[in-house]
N, C-alpha and C positions, 0 to 999 in steps of 0.2 A: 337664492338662498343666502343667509347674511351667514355674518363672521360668528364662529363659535367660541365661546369663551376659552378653550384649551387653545386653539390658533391665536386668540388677543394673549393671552399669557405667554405663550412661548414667542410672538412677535415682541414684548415689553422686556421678558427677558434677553431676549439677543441685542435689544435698543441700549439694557443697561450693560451688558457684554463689551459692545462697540465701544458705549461711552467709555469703562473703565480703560478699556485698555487706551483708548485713545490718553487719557490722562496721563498713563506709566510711560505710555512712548515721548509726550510731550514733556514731563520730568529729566525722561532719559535724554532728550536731545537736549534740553535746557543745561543739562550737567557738563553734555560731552563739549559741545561746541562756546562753555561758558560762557553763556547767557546771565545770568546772573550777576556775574561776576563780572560783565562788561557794564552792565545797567549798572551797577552800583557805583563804581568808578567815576561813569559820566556824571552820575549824580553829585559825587564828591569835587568833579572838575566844574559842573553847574554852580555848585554854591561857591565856591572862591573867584565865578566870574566878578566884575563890575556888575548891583543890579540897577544902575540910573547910564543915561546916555552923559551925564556931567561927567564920569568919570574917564571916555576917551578922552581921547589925544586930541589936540586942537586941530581941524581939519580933516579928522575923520570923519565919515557919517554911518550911523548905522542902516545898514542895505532891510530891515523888517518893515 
């Protein structure tokens, strides 16, 4: 006997259930262990790297 349209609804609903909450827990971790707040940062130390290998040190090389 196949799947009845009340059992695919209430399986779509529970799918969208998981999903939400998975989102608020992934918010909520992204706050506490500032997440955010780290990525931005790096990004701020990113752009005031050198972006050319001319700009080391004579006799450095870069390990990339």
């Amino acid at each position: 006997m196949g799947i009845g349209f009340t059992e695919l609804l209430v399986g779509l609903l529970i799918l969208l259930v998981v999903f939400v909450v998975f989102l608020v827990l992934r918010g909520f971790f992204c706050w506490y262990w500032k997440i955010n707040r780290i990525l931005a940062l790096l990004e701020k130390i990113e752009a005031k790297l050198p972006a050319d290998d001319e700009q080391l040190a004579p006799g450095v090389t870069n390990s990339e």
